[in-house]
mmCIF file of the N, C-alpha and C atoms, coordinates in Angstrom:
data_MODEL
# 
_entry.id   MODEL 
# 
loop_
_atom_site.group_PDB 
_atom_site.id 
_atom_site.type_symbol 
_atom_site.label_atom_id 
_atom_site.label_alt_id 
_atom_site.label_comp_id 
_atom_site.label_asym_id 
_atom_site.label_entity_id 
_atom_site.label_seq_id 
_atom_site.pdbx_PDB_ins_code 
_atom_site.Cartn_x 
_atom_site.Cartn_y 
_atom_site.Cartn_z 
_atom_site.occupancy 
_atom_site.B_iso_or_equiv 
_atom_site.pdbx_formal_charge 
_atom_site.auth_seq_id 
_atom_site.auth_comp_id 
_atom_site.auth_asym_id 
_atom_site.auth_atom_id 
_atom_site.pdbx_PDB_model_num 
ATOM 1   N N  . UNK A 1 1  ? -26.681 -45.971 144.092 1.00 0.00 ? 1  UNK A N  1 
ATOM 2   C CA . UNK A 1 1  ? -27.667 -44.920 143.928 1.00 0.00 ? 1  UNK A CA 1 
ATOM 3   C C  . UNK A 1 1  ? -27.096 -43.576 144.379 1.00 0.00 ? 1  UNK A C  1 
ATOM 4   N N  . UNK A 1 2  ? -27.662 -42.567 143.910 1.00 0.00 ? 2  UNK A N  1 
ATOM 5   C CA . UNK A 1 2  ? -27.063 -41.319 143.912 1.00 0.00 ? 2  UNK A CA 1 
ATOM 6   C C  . UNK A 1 2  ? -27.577 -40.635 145.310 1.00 0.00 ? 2  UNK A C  1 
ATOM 7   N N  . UNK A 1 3  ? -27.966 -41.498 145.969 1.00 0.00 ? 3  UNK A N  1 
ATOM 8   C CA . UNK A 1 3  ? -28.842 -40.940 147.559 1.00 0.00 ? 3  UNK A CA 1 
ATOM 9   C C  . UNK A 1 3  ? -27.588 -41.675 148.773 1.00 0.00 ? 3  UNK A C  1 
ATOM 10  N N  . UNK A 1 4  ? -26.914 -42.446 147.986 1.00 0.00 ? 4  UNK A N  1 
ATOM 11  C CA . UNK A 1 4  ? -25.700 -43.279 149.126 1.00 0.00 ? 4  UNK A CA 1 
ATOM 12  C C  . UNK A 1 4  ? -24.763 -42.218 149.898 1.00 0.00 ? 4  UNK A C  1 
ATOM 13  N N  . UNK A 1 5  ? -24.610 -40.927 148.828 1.00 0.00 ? 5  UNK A N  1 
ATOM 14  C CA . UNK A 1 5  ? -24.151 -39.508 148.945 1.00 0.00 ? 5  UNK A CA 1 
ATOM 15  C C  . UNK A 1 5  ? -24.666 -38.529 149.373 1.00 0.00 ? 5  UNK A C  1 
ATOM 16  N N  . UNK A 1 6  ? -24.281 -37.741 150.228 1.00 0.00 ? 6  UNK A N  1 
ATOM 17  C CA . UNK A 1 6  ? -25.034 -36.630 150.579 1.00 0.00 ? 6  UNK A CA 1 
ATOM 18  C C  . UNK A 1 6  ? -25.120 -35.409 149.481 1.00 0.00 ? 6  UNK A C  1 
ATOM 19  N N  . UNK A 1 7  ? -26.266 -34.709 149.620 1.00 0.00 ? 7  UNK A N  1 
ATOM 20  C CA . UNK A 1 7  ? -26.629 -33.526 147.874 1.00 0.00 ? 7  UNK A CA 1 
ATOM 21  C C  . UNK A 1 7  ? -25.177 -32.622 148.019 1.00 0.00 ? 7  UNK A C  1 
ATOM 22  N N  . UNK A 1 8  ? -24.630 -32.458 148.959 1.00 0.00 ? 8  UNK A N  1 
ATOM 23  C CA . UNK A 1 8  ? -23.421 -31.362 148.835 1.00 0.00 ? 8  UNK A CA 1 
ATOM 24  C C  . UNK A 1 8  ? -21.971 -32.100 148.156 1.00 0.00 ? 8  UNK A C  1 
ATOM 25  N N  . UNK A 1 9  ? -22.396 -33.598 148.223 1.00 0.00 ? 9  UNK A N  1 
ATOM 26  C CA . UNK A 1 9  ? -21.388 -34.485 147.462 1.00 0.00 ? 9  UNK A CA 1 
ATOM 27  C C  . UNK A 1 9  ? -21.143 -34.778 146.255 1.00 0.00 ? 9  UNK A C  1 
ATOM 28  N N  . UNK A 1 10 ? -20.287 -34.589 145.082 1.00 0.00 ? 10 UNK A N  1 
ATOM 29  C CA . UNK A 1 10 ? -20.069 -34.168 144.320 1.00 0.00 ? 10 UNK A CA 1 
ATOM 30  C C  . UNK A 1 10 ? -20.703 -35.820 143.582 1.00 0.00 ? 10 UNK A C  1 
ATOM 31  N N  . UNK A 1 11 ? -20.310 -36.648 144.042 1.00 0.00 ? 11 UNK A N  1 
ATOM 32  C CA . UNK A 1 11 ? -20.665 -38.089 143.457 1.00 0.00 ? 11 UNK A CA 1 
ATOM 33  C C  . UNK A 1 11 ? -22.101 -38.036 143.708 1.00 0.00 ? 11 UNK A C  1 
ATOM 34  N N  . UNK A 1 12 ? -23.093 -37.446 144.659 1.00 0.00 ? 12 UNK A N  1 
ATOM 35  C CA . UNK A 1 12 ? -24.357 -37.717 144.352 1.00 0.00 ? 12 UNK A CA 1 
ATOM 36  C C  . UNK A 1 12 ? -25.151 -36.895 143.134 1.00 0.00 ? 12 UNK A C  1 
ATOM 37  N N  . UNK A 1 13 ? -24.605 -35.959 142.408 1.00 0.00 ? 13 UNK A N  1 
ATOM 38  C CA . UNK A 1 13 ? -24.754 -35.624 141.487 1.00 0.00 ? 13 UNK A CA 1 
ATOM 39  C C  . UNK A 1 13 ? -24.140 -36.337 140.051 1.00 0.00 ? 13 UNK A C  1 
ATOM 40  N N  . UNK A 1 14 ? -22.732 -36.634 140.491 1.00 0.00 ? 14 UNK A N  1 
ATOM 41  C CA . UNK A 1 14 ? -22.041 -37.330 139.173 1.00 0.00 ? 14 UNK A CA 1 
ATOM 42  C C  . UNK A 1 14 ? -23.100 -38.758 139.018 1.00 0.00 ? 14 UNK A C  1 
ATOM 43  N N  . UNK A 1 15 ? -23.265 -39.311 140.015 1.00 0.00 ? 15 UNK A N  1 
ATOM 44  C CA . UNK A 1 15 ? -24.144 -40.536 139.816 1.00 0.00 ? 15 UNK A CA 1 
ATOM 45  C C  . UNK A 1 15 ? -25.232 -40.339 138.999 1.00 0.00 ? 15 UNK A C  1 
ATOM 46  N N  . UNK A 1 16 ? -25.990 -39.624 139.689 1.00 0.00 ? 16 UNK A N  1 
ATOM 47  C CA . UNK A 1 16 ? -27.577 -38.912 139.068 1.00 0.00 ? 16 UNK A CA 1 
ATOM 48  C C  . UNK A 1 16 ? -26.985 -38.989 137.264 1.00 0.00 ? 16 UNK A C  1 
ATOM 49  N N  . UNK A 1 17 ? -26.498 -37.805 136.548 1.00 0.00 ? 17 UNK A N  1 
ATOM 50  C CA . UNK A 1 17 ? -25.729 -37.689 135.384 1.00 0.00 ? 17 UNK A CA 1 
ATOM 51  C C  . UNK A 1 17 ? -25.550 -38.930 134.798 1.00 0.00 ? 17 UNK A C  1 
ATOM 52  N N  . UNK A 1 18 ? -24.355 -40.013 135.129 1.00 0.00 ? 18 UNK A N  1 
ATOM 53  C CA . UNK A 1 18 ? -24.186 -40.842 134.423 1.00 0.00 ? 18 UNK A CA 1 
ATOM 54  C C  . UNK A 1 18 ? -25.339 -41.977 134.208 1.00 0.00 ? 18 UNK A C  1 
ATOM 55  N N  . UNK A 1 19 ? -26.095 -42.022 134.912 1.00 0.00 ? 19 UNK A N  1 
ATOM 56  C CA . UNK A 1 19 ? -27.677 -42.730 134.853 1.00 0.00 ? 19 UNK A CA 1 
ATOM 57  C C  . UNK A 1 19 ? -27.859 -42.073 133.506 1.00 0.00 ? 19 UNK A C  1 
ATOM 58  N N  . UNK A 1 20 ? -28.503 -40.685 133.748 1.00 0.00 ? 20 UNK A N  1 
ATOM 59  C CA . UNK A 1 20 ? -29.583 -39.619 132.682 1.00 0.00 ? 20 UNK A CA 1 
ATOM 60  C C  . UNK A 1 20 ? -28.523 -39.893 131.262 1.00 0.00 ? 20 UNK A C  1 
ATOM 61  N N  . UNK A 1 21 ? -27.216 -39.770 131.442 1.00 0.00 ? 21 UNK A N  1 
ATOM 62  C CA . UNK A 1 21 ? -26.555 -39.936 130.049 1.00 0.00 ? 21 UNK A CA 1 
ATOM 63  C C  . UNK A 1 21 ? -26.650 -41.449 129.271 1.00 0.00 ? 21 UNK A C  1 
ATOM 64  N N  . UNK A 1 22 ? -26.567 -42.223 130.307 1.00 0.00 ? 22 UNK A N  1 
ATOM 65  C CA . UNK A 1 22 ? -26.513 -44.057 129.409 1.00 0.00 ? 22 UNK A CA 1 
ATOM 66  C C  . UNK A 1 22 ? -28.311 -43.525 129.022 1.00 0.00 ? 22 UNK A C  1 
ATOM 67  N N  . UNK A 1 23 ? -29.247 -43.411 129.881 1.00 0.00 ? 23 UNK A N  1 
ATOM 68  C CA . UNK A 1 23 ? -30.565 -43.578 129.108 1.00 0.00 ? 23 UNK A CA 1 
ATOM 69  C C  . UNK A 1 23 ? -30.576 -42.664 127.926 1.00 0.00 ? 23 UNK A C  1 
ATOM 70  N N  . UNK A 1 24 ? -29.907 -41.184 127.777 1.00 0.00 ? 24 UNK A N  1 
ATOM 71  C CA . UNK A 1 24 ? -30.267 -40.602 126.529 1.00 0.00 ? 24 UNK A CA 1 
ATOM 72  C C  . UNK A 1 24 ? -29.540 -41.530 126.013 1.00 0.00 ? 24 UNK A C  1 
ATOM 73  N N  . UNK A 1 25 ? -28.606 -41.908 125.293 1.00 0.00 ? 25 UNK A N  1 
ATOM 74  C CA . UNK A 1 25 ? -27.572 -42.509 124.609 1.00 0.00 ? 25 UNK A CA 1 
ATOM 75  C C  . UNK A 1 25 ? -28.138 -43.611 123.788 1.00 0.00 ? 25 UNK A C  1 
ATOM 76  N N  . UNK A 1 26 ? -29.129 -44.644 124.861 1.00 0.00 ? 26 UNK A N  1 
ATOM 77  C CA . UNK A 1 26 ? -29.708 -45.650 124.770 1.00 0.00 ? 26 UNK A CA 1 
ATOM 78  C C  . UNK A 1 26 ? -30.681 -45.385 123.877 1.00 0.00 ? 26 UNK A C  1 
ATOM 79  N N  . UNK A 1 27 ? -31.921 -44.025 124.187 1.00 0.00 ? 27 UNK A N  1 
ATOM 80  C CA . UNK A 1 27 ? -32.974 -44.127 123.495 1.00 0.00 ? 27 UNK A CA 1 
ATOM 81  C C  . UNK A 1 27 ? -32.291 -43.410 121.889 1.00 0.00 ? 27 UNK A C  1 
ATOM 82  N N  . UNK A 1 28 ? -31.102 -42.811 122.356 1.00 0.00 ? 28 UNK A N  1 
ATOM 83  C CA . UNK A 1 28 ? -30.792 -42.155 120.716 1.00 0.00 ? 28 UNK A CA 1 
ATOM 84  C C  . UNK A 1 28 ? -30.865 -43.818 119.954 1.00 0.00 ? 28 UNK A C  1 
ATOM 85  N N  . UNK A 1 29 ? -29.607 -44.524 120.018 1.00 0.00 ? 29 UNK A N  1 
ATOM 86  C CA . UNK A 1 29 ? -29.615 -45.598 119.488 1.00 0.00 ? 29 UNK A CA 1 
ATOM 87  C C  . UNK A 1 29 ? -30.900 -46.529 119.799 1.00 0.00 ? 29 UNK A C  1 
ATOM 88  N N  . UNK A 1 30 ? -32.312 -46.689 120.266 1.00 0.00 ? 30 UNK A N  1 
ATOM 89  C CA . UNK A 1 30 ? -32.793 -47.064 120.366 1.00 0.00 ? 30 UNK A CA 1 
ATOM 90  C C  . UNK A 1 30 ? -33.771 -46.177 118.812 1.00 0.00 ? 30 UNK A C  1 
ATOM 91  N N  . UNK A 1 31 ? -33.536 -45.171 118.916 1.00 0.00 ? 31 UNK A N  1 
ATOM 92  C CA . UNK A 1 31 ? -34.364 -44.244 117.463 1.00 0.00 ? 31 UNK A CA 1 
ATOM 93  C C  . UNK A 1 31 ? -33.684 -44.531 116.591 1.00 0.00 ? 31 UNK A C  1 
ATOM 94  N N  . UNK A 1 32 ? -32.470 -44.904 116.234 1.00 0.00 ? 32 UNK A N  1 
ATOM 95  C CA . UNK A 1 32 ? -31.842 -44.676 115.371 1.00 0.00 ? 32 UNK A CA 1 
ATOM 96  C C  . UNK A 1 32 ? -32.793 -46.014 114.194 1.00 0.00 ? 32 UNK A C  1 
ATOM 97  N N  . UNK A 1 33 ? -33.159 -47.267 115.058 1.00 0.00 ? 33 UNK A N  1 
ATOM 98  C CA . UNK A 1 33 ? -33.992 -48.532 114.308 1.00 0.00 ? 33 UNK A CA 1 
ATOM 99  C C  . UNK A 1 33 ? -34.877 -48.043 113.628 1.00 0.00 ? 33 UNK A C  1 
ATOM 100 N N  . UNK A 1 34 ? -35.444 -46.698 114.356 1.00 0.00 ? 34 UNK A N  1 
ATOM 101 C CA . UNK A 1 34 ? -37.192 -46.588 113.906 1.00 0.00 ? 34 UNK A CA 1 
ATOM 102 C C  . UNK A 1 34 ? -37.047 -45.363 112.763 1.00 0.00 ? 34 UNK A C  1 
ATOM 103 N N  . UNK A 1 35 ? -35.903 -45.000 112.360 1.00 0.00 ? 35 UNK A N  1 
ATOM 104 C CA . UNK A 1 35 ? -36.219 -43.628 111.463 1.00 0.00 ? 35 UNK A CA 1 
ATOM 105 C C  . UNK A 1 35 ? -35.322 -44.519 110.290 1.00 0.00 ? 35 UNK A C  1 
ATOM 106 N N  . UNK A 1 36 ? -35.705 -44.082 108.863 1.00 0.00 ? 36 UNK A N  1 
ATOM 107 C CA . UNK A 1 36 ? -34.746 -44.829 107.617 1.00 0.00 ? 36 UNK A CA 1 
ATOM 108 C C  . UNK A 1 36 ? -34.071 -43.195 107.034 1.00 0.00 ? 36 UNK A C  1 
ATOM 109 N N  . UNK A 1 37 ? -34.403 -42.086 107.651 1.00 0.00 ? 37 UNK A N  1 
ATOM 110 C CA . UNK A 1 37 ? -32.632 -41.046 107.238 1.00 0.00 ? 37 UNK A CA 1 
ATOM 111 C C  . UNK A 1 37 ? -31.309 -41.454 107.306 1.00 0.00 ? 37 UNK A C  1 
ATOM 112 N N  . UNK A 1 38 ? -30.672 -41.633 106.372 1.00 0.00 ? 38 UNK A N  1 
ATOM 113 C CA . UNK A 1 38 ? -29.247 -41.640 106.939 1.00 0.00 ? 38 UNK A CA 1 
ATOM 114 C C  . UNK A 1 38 ? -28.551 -40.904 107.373 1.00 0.00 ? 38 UNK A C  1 
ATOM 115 N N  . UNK A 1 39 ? -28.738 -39.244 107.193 1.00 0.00 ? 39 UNK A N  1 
ATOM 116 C CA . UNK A 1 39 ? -28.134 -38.419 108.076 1.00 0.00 ? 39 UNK A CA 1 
ATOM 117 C C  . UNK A 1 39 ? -28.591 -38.292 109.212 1.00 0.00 ? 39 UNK A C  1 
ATOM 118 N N  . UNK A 1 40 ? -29.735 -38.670 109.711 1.00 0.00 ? 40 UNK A N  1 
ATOM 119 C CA . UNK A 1 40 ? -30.486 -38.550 110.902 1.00 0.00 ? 40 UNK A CA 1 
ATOM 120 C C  . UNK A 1 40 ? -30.043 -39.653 112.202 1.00 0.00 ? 40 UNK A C  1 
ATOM 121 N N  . UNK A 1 41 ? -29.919 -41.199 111.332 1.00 0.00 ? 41 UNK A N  1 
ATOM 122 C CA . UNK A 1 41 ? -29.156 -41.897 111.583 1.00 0.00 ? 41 UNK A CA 1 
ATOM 123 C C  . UNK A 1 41 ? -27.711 -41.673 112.644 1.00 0.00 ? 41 UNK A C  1 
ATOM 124 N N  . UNK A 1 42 ? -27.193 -40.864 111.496 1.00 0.00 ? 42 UNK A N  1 
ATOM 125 C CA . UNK A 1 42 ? -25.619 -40.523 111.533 1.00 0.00 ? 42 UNK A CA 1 
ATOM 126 C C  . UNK A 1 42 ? -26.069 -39.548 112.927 1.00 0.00 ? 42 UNK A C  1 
ATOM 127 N N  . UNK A 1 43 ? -26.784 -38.900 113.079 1.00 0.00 ? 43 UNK A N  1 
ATOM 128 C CA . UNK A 1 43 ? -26.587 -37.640 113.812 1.00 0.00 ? 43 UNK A CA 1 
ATOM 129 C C  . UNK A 1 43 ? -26.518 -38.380 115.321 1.00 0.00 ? 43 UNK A C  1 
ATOM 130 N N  . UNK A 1 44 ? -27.936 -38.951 115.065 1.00 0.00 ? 44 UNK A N  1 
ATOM 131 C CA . UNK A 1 44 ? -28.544 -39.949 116.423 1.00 0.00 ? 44 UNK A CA 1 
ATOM 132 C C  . UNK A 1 44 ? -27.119 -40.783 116.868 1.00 0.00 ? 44 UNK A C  1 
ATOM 133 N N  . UNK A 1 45 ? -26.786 -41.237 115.569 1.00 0.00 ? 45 UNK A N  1 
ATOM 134 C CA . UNK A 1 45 ? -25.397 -41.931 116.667 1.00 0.00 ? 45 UNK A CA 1 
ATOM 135 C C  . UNK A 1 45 ? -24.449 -41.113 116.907 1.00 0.00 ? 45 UNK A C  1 
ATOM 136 N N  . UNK A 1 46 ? -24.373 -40.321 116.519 1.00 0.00 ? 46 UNK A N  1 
ATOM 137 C CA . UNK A 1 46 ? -22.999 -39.596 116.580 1.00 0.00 ? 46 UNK A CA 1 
ATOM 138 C C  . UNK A 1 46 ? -23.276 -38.950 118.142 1.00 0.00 ? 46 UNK A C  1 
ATOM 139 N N  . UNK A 1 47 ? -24.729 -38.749 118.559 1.00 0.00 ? 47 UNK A N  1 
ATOM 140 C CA . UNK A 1 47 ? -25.018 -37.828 119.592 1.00 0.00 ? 47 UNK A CA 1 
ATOM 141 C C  . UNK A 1 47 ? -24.857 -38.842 120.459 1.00 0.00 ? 47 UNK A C  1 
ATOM 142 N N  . UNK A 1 48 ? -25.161 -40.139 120.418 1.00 0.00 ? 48 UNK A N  1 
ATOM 143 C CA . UNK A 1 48 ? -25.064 -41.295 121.529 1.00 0.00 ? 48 UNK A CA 1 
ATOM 144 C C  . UNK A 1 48 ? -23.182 -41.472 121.563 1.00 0.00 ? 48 UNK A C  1 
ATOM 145 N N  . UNK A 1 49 ? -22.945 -41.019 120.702 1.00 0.00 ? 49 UNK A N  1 
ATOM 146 C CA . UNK A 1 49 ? -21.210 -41.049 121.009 1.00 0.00 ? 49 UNK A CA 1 
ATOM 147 C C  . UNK A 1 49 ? -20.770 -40.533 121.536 1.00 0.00 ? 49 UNK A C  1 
ATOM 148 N N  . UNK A 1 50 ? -21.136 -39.156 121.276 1.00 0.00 ? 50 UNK A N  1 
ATOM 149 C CA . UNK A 1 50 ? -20.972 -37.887 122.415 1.00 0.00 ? 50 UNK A CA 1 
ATOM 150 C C  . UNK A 1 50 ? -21.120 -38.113 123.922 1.00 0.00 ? 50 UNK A C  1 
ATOM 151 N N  . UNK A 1 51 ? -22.526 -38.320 124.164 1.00 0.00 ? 51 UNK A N  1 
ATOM 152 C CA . UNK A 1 51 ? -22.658 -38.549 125.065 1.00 0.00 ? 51 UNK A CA 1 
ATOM 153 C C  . UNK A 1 51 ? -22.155 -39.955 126.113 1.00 0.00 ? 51 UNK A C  1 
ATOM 154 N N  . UNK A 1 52 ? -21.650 -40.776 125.683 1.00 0.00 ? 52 UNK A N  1 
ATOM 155 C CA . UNK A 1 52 ? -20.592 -41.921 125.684 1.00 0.00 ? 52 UNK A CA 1 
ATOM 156 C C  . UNK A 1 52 ? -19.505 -41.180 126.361 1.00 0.00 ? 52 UNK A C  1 
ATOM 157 N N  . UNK A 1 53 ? -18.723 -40.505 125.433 1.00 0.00 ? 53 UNK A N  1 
ATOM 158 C CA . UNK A 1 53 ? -17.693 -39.805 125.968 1.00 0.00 ? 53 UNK A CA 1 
ATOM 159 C C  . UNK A 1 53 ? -17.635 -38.587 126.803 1.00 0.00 ? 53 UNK A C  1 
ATOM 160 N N  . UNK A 1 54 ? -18.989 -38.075 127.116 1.00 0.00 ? 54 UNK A N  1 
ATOM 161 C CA . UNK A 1 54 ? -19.014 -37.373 128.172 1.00 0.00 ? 54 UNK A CA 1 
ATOM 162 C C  . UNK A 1 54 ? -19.454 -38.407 129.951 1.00 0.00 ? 54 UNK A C  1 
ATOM 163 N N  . UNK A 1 55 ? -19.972 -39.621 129.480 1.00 0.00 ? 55 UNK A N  1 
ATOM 164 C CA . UNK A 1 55 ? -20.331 -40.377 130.441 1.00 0.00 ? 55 UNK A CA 1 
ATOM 165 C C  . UNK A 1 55 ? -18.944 -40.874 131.178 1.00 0.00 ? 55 UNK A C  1 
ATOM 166 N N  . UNK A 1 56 ? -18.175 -41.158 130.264 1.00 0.00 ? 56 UNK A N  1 
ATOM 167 C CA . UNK A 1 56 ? -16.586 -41.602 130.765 1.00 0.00 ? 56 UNK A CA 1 
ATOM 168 C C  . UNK A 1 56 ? -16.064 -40.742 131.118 1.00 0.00 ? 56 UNK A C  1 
ATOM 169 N N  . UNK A 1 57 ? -15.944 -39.442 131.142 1.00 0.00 ? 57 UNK A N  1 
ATOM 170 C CA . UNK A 1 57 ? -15.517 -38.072 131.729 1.00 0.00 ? 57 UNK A CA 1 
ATOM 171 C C  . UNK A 1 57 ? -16.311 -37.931 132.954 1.00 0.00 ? 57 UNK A C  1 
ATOM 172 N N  . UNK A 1 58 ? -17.180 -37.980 133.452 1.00 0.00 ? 58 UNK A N  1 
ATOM 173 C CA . UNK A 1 58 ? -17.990 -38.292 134.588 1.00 0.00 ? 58 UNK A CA 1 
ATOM 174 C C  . UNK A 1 58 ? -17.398 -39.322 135.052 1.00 0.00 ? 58 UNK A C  1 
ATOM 175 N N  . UNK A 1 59 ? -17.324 -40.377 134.540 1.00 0.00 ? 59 UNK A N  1 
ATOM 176 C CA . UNK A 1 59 ? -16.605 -41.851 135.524 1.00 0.00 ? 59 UNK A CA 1 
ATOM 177 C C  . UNK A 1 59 ? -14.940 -41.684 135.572 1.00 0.00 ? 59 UNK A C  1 
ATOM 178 N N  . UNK A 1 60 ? -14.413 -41.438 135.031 1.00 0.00 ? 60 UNK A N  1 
ATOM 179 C CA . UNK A 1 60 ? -13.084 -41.305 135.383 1.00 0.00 ? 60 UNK A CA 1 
ATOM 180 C C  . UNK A 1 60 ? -12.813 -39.442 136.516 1.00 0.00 ? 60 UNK A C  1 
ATOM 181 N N  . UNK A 1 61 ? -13.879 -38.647 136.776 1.00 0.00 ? 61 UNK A N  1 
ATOM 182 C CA . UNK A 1 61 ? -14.169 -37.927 137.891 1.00 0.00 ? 61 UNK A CA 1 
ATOM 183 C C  . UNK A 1 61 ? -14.751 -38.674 139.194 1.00 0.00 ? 61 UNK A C  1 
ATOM 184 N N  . UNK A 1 62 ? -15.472 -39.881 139.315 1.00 0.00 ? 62 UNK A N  1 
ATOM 185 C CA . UNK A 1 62 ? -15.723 -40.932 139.947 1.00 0.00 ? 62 UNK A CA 1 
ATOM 186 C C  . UNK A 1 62 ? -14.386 -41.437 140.498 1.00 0.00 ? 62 UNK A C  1 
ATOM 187 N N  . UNK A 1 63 ? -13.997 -42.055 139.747 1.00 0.00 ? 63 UNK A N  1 
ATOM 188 C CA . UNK A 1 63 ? -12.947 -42.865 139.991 1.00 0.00 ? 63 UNK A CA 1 
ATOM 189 C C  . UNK A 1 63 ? -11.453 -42.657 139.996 1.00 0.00 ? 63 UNK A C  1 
ATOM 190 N N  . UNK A 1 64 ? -11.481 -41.317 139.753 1.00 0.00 ? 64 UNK A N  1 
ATOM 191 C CA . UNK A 1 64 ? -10.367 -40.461 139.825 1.00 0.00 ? 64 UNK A CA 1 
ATOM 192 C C  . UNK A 1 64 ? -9.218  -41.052 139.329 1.00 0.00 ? 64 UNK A C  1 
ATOM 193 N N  . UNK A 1 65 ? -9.130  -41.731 137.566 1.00 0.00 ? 65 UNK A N  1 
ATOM 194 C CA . UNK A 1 65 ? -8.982  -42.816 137.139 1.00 0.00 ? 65 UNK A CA 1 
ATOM 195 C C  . UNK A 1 65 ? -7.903  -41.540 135.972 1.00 0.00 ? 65 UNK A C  1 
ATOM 196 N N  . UNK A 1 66 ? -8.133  -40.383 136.032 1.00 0.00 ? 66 UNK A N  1 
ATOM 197 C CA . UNK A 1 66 ? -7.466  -39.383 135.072 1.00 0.00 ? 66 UNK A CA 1 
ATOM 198 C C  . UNK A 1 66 ? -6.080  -38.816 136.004 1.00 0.00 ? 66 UNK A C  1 
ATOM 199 N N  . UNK A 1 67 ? -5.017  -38.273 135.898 1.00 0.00 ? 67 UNK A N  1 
ATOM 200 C CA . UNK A 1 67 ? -4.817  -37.824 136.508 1.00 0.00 ? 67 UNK A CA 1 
ATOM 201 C C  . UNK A 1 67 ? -4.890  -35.815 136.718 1.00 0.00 ? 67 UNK A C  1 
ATOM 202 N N  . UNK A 1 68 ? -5.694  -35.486 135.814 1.00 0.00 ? 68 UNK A N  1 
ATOM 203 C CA . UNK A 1 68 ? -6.477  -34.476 135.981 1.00 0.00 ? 68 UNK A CA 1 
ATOM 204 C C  . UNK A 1 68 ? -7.354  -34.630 136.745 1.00 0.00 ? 68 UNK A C  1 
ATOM 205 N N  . UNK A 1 69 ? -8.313  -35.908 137.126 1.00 0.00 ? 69 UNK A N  1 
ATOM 206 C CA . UNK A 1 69 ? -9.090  -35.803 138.147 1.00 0.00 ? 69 UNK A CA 1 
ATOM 207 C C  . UNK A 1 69 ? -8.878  -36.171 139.787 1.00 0.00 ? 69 UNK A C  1 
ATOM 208 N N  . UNK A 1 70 ? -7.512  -36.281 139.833 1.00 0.00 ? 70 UNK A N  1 
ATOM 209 C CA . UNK A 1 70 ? -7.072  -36.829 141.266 1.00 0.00 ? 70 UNK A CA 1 
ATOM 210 C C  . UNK A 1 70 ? -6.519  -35.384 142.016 1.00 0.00 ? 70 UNK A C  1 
ATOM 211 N N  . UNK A 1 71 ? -6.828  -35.834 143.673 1.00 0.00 ? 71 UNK A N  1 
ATOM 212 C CA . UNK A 1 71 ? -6.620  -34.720 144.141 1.00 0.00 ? 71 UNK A CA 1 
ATOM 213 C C  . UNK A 1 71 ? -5.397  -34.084 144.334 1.00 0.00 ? 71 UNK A C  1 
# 
C-alpha cells in the first residue's frame, strides 16, 4: 500500500499511480466488450496500451530495474 511510505516518498506516490493506471486500463478493456465501433474499440485498446506502458515506466522507477532509473 502506498501509506507503507511516507507522502515525501517518492514510492508512496509511484504506488498510488500504478494502482489508478491498472484500474483505468482495466475499465478501458473492460468497455471495449460493451461498445460494437471498431475504431472506438481500437482507440480503447490502444489507450489501455498506453497506459500499460506508462505503468511499467512507473515500475521499473520502483524497482530501479532501468538503468536510467538507478541512482
Amino acid at each position: 500500500m502506498a501509506n507503507q511510505y511516507p507522502e515525501s516518498d517518492p514510492r508512496h506516490h509511484t504506488m498510488k499511480v500504478i494502482r489508478e493506471l491498472q484500474e483505468l486500463s482495466a475499465h478501458l478493456r473492460e468497455d471495449i466488450r460493451k461498445i460494437n465501433e471498431p475504431k472506438a474499440q481500437a482507440l480503447f485498446e490502444t489507450g489501455a496500451e498506453v497506459l500499460k506502458g506508462l505503468q511499467t515506466a512507473f515500475e521499473h522507477y520502483e524497482s530501479k530495474s532501468e538503468p536510467a532509473m538507478r541512482e
